[in-house]
LOTOR-697927 format. One record per residue (C-alpha): residue number from 0; residue in three letters; x, y, z. Coordinates in Angstrom, 2 decimals, always signed. Example, Ala and Ser with C-alpha at 12.3 -4.5 7.8 and 13.67 -1.06 7.14 Angstrom:
% LOTOR-697927
0, ALA, +12.30, -4.50, +7.80
1, SER, +13.67, -1.06, +7.14
This chain:
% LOTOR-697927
0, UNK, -28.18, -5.09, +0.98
1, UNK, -29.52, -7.19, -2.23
2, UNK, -28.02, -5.62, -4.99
3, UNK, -31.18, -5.17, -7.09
4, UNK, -31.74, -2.12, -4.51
5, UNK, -29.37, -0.23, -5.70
6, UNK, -29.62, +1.57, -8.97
7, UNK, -26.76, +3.19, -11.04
8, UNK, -28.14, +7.01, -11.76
9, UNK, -27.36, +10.10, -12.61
10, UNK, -24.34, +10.81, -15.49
11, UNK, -21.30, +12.00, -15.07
12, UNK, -20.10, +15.65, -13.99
13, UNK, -17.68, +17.13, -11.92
14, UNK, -14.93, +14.60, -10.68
15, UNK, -15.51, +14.20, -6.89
16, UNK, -11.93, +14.30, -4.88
17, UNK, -11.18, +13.51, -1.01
18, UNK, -11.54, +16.18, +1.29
19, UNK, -8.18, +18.26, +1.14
20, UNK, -6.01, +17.33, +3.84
21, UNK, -3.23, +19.97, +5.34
22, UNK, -2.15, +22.46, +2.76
23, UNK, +1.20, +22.31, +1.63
24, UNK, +3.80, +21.21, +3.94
25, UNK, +5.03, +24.39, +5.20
26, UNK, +8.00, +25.08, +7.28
27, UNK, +7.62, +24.37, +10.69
28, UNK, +8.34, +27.20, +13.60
29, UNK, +11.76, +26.35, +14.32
30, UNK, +12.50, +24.04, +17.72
31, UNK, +15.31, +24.28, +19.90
32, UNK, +18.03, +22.73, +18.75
33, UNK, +17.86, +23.50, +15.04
34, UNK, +20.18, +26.36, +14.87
35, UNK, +23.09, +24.47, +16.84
36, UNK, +25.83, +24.18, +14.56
37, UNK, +26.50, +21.14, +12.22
38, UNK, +30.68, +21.00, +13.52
39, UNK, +28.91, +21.31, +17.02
40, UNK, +26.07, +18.53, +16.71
41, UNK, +29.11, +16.28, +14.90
42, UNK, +30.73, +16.77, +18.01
43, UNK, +28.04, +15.60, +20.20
44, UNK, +27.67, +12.90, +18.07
45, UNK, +31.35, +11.67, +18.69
46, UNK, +31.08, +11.90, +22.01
47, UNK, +28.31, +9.83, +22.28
48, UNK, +29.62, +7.16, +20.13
49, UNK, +32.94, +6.96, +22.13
50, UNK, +31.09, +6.70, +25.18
51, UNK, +28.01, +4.50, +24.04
52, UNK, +25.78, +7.00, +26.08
53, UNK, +22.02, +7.19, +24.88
54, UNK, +21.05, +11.36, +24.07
55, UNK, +19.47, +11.77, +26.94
56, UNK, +19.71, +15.68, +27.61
57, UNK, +22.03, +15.08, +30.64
58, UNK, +24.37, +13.44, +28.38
59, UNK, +23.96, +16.02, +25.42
60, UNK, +24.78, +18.44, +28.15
61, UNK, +27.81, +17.38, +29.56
62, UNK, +29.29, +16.35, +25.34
63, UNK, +28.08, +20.54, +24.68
64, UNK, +30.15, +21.53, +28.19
65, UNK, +32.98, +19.44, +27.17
66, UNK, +33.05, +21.15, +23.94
67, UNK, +33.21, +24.55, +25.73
68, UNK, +29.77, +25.08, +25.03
69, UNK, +26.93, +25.99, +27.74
70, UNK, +23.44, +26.69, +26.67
71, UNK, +20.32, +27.05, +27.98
72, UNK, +17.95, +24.33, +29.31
73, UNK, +15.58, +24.45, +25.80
74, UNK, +19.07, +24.40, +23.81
75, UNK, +19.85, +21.51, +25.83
76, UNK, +16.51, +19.82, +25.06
77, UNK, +16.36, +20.52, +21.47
78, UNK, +19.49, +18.81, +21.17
79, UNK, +18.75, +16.19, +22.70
80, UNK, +15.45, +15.27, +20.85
81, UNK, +16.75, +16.38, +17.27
82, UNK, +19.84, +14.11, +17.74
83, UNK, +17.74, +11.27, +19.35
84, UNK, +15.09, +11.60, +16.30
85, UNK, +18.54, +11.00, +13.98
86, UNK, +20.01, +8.11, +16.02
87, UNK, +17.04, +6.16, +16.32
88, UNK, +14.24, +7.70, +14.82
89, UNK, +13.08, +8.43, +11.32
90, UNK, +15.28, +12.05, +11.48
91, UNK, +13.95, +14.76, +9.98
92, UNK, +11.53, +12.95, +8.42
93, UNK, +9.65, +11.97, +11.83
94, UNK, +7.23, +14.88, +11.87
95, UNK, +6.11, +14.02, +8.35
96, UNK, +5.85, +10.11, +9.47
97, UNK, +3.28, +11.09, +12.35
98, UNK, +1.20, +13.30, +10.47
99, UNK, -2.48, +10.69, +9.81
100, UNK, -2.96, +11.79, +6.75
101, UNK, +0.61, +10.52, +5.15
102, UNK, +1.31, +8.20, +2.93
103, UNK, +4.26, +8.70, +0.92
104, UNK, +6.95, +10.12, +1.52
105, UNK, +10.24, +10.49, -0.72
106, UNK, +13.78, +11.98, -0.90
107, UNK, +15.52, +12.53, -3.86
108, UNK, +18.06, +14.73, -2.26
109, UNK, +19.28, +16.51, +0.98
110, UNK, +17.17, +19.57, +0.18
111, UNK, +14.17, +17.05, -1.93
112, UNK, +11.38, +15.81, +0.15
113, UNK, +8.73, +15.10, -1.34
114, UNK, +5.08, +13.70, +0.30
115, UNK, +1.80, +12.56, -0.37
116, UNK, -1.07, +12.93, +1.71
117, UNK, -3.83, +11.61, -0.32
118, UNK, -3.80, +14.75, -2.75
119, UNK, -0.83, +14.08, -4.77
120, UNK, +2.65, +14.80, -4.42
121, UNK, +3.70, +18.06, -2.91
122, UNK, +7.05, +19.55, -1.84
123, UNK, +8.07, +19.64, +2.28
124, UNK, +9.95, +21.97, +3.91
125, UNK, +12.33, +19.43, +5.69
126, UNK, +16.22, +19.29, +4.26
127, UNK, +19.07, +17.17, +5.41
128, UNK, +22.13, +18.49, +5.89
129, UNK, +24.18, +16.97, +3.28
130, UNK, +23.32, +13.85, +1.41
131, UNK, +25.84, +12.03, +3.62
132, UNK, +23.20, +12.11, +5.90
133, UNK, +20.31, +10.76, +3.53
134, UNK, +22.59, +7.93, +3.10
135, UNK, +22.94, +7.55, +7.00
136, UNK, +19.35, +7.42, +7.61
137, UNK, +18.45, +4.74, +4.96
138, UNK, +21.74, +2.51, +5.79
139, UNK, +20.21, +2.54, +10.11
140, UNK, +16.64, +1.92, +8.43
141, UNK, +17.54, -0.99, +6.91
142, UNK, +19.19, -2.51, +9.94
143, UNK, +16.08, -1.48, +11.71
144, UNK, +14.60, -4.30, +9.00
145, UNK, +17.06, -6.69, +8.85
146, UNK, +18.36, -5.50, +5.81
147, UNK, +22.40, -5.25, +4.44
148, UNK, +22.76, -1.66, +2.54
149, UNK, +25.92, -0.74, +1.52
150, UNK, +27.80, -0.13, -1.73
151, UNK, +28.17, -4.36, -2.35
152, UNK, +24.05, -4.18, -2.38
153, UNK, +23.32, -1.19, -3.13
154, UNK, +19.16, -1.20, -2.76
155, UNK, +16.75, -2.65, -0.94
156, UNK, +12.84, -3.61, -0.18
157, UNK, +11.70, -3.98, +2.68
158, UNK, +9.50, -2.99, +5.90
159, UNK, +9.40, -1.70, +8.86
160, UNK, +9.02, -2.54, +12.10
161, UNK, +5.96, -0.46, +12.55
162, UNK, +4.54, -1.50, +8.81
163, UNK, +6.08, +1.22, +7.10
164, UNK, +7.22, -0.13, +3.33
165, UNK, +11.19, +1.24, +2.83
166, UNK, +12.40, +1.49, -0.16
167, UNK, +16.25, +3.24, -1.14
168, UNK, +19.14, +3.19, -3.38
169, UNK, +22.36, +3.84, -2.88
170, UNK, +25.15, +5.90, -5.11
171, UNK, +26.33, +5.59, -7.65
172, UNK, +23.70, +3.69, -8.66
173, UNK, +20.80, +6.58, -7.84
174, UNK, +22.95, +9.50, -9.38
175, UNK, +24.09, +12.14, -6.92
176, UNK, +22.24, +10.92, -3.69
177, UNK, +20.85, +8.25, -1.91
178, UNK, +16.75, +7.59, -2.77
179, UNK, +14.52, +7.02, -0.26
180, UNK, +10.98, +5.53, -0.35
181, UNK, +8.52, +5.70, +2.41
182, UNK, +4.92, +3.93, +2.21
183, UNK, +3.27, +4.77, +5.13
184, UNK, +0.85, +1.86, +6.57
185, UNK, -1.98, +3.34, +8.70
186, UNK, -2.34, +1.28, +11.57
187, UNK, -6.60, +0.70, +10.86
188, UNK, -8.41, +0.23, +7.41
189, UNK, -10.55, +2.91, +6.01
190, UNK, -14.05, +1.70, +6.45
191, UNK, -16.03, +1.93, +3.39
192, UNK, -18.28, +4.86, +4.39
193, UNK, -14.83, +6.96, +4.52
194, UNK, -14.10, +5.64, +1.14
195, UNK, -17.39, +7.23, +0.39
196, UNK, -16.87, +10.38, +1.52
197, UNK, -13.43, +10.80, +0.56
198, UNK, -14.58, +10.51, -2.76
199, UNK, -12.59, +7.08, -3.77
200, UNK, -16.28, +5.52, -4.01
201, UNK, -19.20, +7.41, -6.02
202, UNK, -22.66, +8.06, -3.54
203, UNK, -24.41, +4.91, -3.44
204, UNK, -21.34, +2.54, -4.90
205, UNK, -21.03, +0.78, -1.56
206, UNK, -23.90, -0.95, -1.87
207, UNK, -22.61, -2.75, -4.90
208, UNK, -19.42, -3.73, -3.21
209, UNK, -21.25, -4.95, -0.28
210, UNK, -23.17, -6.96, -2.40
211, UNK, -20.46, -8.06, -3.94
212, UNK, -18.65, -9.23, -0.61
213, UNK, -21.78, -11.16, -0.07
214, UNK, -22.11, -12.74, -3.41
215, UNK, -18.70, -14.52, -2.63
216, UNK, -17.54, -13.51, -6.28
217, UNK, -14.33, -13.71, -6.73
218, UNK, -12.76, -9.89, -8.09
219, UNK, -9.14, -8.41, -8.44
220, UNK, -8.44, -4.70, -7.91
221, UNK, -6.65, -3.30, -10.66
222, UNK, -5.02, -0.05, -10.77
223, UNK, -1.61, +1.56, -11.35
224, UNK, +0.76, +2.45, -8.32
225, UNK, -0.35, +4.68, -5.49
226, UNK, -3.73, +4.42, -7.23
227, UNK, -5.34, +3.09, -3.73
228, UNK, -5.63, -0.60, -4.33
229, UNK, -4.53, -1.88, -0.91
230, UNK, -7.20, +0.75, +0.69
231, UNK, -9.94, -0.36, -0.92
232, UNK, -9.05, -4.05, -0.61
233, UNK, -8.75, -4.12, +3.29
234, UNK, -11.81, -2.39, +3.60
235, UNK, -14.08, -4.36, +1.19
236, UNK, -12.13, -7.19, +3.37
237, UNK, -13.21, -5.60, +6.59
238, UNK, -17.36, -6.49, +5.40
239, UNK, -16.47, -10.22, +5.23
240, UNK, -18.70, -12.28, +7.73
241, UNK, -16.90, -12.26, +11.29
242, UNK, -17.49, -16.65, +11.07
243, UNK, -15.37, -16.42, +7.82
244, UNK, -11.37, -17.11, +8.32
245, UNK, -9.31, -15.30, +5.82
246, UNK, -5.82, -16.05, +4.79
247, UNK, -3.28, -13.37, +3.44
248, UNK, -0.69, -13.94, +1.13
249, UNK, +1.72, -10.83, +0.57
250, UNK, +5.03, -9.58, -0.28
251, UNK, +4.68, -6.96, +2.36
252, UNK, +2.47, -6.98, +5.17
253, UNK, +0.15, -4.21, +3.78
254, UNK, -3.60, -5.47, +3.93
255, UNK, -4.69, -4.78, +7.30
256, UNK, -8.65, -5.68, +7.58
257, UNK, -11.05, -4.86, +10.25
258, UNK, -11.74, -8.69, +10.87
259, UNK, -11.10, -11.25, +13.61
260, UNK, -10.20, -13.73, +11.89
261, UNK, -7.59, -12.91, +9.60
262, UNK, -3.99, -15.02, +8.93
263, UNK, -0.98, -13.44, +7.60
264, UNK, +1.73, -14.72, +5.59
265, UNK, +4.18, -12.72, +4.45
266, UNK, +7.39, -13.54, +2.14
267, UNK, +11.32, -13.69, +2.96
268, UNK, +14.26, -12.83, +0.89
269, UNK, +17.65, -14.97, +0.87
270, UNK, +19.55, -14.43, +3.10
271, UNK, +23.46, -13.82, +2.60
272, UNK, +23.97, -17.19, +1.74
273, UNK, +21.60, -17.32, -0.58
274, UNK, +18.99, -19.97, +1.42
275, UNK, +15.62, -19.14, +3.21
276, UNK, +13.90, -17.49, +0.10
277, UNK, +10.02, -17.80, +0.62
278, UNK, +8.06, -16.91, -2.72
279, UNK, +4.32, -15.29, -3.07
280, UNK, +4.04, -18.66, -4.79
281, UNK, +5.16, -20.44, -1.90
282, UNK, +3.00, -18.68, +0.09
283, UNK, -0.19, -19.57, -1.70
284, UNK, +0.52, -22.80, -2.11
285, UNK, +0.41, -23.06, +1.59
286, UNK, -2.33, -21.09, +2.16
287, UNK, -4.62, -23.66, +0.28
288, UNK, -3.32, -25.99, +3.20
289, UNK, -4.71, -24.07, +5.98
290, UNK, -8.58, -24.19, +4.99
291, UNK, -9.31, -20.62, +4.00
292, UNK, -12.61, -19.19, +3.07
293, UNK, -11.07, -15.94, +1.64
294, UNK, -7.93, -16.50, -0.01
295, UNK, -6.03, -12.90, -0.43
296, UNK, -3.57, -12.19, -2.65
297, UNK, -1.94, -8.94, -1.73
298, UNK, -0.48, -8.32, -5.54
299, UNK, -0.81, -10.88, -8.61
300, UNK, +2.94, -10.44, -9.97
301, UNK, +3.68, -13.41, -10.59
302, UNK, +4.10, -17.61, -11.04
303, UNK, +1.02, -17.36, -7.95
304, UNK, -1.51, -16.71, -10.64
305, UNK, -1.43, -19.90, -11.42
306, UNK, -2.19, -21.31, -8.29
307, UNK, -4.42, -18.56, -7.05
308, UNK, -6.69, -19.57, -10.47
309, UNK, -6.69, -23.26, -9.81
310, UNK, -7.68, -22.01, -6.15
311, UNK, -10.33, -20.32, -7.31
312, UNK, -11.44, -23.71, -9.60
313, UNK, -11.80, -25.49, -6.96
314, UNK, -14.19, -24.33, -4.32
315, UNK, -12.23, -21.33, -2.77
316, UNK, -15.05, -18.74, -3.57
317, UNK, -14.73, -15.39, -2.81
318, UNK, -11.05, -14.94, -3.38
319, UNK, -9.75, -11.96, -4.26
320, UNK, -6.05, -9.90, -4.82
321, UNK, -4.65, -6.95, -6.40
322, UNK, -3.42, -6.27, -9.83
323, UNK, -0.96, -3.37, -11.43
324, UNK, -2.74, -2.48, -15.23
325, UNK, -2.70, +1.13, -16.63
326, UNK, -6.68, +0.16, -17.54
327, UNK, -9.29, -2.56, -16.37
328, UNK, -9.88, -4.00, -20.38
329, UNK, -5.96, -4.89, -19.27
330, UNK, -5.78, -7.24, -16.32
331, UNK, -6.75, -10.35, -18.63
332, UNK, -3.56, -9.78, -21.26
333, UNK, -1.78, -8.84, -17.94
334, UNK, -2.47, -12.47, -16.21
335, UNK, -1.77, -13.90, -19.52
336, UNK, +1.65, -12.69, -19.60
337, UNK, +2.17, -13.75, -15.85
338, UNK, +0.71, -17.20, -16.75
339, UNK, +2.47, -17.81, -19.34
340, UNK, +6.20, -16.42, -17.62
341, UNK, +5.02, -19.07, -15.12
342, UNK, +4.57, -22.08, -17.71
343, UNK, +0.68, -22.01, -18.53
344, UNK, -0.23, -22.00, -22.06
345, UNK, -2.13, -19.15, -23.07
346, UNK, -5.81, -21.21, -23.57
347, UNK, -4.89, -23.14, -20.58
348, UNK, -4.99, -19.95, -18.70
349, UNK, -7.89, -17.92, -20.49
350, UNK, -9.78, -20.99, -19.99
351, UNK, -9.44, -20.57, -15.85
352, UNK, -9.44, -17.18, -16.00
353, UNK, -12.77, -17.49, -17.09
354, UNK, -14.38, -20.00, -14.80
355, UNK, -12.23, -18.25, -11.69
356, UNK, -13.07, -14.83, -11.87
357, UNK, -15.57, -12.56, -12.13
358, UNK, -15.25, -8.78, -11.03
359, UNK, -12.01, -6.25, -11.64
360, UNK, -12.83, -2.89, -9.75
361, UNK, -10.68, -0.64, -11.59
362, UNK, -8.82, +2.88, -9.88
363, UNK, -7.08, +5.51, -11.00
364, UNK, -5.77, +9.02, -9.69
365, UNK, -7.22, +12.05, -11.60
366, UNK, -5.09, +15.10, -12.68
367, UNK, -5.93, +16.34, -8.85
368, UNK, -4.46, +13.51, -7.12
369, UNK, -7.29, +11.97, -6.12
370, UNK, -8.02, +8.25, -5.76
371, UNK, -11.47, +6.91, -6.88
372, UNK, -12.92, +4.11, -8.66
373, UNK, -13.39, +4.72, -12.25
374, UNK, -15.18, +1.68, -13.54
375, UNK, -16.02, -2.26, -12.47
376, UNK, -15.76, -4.67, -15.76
377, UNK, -17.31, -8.39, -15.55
378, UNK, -15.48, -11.00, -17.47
379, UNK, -16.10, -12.95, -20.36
380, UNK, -15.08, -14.96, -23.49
381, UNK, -15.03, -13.86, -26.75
382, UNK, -16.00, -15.75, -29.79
383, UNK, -12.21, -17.02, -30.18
384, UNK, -12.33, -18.34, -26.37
385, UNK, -10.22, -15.98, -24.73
386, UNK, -11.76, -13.35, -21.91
387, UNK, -12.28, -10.24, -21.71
388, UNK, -13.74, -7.23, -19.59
389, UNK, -17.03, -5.84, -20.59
390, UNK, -17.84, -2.32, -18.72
391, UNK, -20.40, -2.82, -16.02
392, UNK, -19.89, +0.43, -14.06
393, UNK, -18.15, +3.40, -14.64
394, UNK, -17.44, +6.70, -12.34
395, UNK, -19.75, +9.67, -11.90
396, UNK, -20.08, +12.46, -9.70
397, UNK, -23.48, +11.17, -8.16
398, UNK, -23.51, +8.05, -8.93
399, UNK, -22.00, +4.61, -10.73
400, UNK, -23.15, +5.16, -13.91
401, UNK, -24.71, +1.75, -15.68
402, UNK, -22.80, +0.41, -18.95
403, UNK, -23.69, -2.70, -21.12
404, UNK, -21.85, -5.62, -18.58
405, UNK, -24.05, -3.75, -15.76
406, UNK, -27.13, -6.55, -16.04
407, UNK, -24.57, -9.45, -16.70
408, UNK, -22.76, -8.16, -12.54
409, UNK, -26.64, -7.58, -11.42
410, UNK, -27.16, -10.95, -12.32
411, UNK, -24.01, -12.01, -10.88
412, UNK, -24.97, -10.85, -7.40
413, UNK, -28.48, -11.77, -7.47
414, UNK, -28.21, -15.16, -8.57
415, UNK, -25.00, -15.56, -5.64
416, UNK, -27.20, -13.94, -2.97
417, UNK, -30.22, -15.96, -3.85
418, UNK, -28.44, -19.25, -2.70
419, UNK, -27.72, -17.70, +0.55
420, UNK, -23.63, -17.54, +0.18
421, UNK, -24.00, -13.84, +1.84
422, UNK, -21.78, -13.11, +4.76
423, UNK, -22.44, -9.91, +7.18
424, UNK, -23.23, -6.30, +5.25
425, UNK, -20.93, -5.02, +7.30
C-alpha cells in the first residue's frame, strides 16, 4: 500500500480503548486442597524434602496418612497440585500466568497482587500465606533463571525460561516484603490488524506503518513503560519482506516477530566472579558483523546509540529500536544525553541523529489504561543545527489526524517507495 492512498481524516473525539478483557480478577471457586491447613501442608512439605519424593498424589497421600491424616481422593488431589504448583510452578500466581490476556503481574505483599491485562492495573484475589512465602517463590524463580537471590544480592533481572521477564527485591531493601515483577511474554506477536482493533492503532493508521516498513525508514518507538512499545515493534517487524534477515539486539529476549528469518542476541550479566558480562553495546557491535538488513534494537539505553547511529550512516536502512521518553518532542534530548554518557559530543551526535533517523511513533496509556499511538513526529534540524521532532500525525478516534510534519513523512514514504526499497505489505 503506497502511502499517498491513505489520507489522515476526521478530528479527534472519543479516545478509542482495547476491547475489555475479563473483569476484575475475582476470587476463584475454591479447589481441593485450599482449605488444608498451613501446619498440615508444612508437614507435607517436610516429608517430601526428607524423602526427595516428587508430589505426586500417592506420595502426598502417604506424608497426610503419616501425619494421622486421611482424606478423601479430591483432598488428596488438591494437595497434590497446589503443593506441586508451589514447588515447581509459579504458586499461586499460576492461574494468573495462564490467563492470554496477562501481562503484568505484581506482588507487593502476601495479601497484594496486583495484574494487568491490557486495561490497567487491577487488584487479584490470590494471597500468599505469609510473606515468607513471597520470598520463597522469587528465591526458586531465580534459580529457575540462573540467578543468585539472597540477602548478599538482594535483587535481580532476569527471564524466564518460558520468556517471562522476573523482576524482585528482597528485604530489607523492599520494606516489609519481598517485590515481585512479572512481564508476561505472549508466545506470538499481535498482528497489526489486532493492533487495530484493540484500539492501540487509529482506523486506517496501518496503512502508514506499512508504508513505512516498506519505505525502509529508519524509526524508534518511544513511549514510557508498559506503554506497548515491544507490541507494536514485533508486529510492524512481522510486515518485513520474508527475503529480508533481521538481527535482534536485546537485554531481554522480548521482540518476538512473525518472520522467518529473524536472529537473536541477547545480553549476559557477570557472573560471580565478575567475568562473562556481554553489553547491548557488545551486542550491536556484533550484529553489524553478521550482514543484517534490519538491525533491531530492543531498547536504546545506552553507549549502543552510538553504534546503532553510525549503523544507520552507513547503509543499514530500515533499522529500528525502542526508546523510554515521557513525550515524542523528547527522544532527541533523550539520545543526546545517552550519546554524550557514551563519549559523543553533543553536535557530533545531533549531526547523525539527523542523517540516521527519520520516524519516532510515539505511545502512551490514557487515564483508562489503554495503549494507543498518540502521535508520529519526523525529524529535523533547527536553525542552530540540532534536531528536532515536528508533529506529522497525531491520535483520533477515526482516524490519524494530519499535523504540519505530515507532508514532510508523505514525502518520506513516497520518495522511499518510488525507488523500489519496498519489502512485502504484509
Amino acid at each position: 500500500m503506497r502511502a499517498e492512498q491513505w489520507r489522515p481524516t476526521g478530528e479527534p473525539g472519543a479516545l478509542a480503548g482495547a476491547p475489555g478483557g475479563p473483569g476484575p480478577a475475582d476470587a476463584p471457586e475454591a479447589a481441593p486442597g485450599q482449605g488444608l491447613s498451613t501446619d498440615l501442608l508444612d508437614g507435607v512439605r517436610q516429608w517430601l524434602a526428607r524423602s526427595g519424593a516428587e508430589p505426586t498424589p500417592a506420595r502426598v497421600a502417604q506424608a497426610l496418612r503419616e501425619q494421622g491424616r486421611v482424606l478423601g481422593d479430591a483432598e488428596v488431589l488438591g494437595a497434590a497440585e497446589r503443593l506441586r504448583s508451589e514447588l515447581i510452578g509459579s504458586g499461586p500466581l499460576e492461574p494468573l500466568l495462564a490467563d492470554p490476556m496477562m501481562t503484568d503481574v505484581l506482588v507487593s505483599g502476601p495479601d497484594q497482587v496486583w495484574v494487568d491485562r491490557g486495561g490497567g492495573l487491577e487488584r487479584a484475589a490470590v494471597a500468599f500465606p505469609d510473606a515468607a512465602a513471597v520470598r520463597r517463590l522469587a528465591q526458586r524463580l531465580a534459580a529457575v533463571a540462573g540467578r543468585r537471590l539472597d540477602d548478599a544480592r538482594p535483587w535481580v533481572d532476569a527471564r524466564l525460561p518460558d520468556g517471562t521477564r522476573l523482576h524482585a527485591v528482597l528485604p530489607p531493601v523492599a520494606v516489609g516484603c519481598t517485590c515481585l515483577s512479572l512481564r508476561v511474554v505472549r508466545p506470538r506477536a499481535f498482528t497489526l490488524g489486532e493492533l487495530v482493533a484493540a484500539g492501540t492503532v487509529p482506523p486506517g493508521g496501518d496503512l502508514v506503518l506499512r508504508a513505512l516498513i516498506e519505505a525502509r525508514l529508519s524509526f524508534l518507538v518511544s513511549g514510557g513503560t508498559g506503554t506497548g512499545k515491544t507490541t507494536l515493534l514485533s508486529a510492524l517487524l512481522g510486515l518485513v519482506g520474508p527475503g529480508e534477515r533481521i538481527v535482534l539486539a536485546e537485554d531481554s529476549a522480548e521482540l518476538r516477530p512473525d518472520h522467518p528469518h529473524v536472529v537473536r542476541l541477547e545480553t549476559r550479566p557477570a557472573n560471580q566472579e565478575g567475568a562473562g558480562l556481554v553489553t547491548l553495546e557488545d551486542l550491536v557491535r556484533q550484529a553489524l558483523r553478521m550482514r543484517p538488513d534490519r538491525l533491531v534494537v530492543g531498547e536504546v539505553r545506552g553507549g549502543e546509540v552510538v553504534h546503532l547511529l553510525a549503523a544507520l550512516n552507513t547503509g543499514h536502512e530500515g533499522g529500528c529500536g525502542t526508546v523510554h521518553a515521557n513525550a515524542a518532542a523528547d527522544v532527541p534530548a533523550r539520545l543526546e544525553a545517552l550519546g554524550t554518557a557514551a563519549g559523543l559530543d553533543r553536535a557530533a551526535l545531533h549531526s547523525q541523529l539527523a542523517a540516521a533517523l527519520s520516524v519516532v511513533v510515539h505511545l502512551v496509556r490514557d487515564r483508562t489504561g489503554r495503549r494507543r499511538i498518540a502521535e508520529v513526529r519526523v525529524l529535523e534540524r533547527d536553525a542552530t543545527g540540532l534536531v528536532r521532532t515536528v508533529p506529522a500525525l497525531r491520535w483520533g478516534a477515526d482516524a490519524f489526524v494530519a499535523e504540519r510534519g505530515w507532508e514532510r513523512l508523505r514525502g518520506l514514504l513516497r520518495a522511499e517507495n518510488q525507488e523500489g526499497n519496498g519489502g512485502r505489505s504484509g
